[in-house]
Each structure stands twice: as structure tokens, then as C-alpha cells.
N, C-alpha and C positions, 0 to 999 in steps of 0.2 A: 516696306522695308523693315528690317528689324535693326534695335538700336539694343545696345546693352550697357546699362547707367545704373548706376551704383548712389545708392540714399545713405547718409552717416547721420546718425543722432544722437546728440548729447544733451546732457540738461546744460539749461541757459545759465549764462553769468550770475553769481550770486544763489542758486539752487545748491543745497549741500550735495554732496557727492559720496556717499559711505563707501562705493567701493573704489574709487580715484583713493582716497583719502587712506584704506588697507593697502592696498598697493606701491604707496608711498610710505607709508610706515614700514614695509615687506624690503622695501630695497638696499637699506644700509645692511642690515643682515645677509643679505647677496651680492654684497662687495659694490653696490652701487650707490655710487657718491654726487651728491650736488644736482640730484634729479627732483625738483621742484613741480608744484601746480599739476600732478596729477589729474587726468580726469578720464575717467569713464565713457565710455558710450557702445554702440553697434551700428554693424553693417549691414546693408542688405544689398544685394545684386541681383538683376534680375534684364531680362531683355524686352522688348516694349515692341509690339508689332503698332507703326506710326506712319503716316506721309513723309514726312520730315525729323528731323533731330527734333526742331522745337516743340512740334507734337507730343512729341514723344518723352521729352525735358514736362512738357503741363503736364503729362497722365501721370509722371514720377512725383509731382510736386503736391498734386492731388490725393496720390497713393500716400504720399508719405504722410501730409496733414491731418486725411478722415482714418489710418489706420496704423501707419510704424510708428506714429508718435504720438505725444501729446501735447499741443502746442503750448498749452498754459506754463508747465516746463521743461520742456525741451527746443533746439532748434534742429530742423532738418536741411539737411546740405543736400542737390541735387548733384552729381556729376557723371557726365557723358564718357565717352570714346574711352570705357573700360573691358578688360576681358576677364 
């Protein structure tokens, strides 16, 4: 079966963020008021030929670990039943 699940990565709690932190400074100049705590990150999507969802959930979780992130500062989010 193929499963299509989606990896989000941001830097962890406490790791500065330069371009969260331009983008928050960007938004009062674009009439955008009271938008706090900015943070950056990226997506990836992709579909996973697996037995099962949770198979297929471990190959994402493993992709994400040894290669879309860096675990020292980042954290990667797993999530399933995306298109």
C-alpha cells in the first residue's frame, strides 16, 4: 500500500531562529498586528510504499532523523493521511 505523510521541521525550543525572527519584524509594515513567537521551519511530503500506516509512519520517522533534519536542533513531526 502507499501511504502519503507529510515531515514538518523546526528548530527546537530555545535554538534562535533568524528567519522566524525577519518575519516578525516584516509584519507590522504589512499591517500585521499582534503576531508574536514567529518560527520558521519546512515541509516535506512524500508517499511511502509500506504494509501498514505504521510502517510506513517508522520509514518517515527514520527519513526524517538520518536525513531532513538535524536532530541536535531541530525537531521532526511525523504526520499521516495527507494529500
Amino acid at each position: 500500500m502507499e501511504f502519503a505523510l507529510q515531515v514538518d521541521v523546526t528548530l527546537r525550543e530555545g535554538i534562535a531562529d533568524p528567519a522566524g525572527a525577519t518575519i516578525e519584524r516584516a509584519l507590522p509594515a504589512l499591517g500585521f498586528s499582534g503576531v508574536h513567537r514567529v518560527r520558521a521551519g519546512k515541509t516535506f511530503l512524500f508517499a511511502v510504499e509500506a504494509p501498514d500506516e505504521a510502517a510506513a509512519r517508522a520509514v518517515a520517522a527514520d527519513l526524517a532523523a538520518r536525513l531532513l533534519s538535524n536532530p541536535v536542533i531541530e525537531d521532526a513531526r511525523v504526520r499521516g493521511d495527507v494529500s
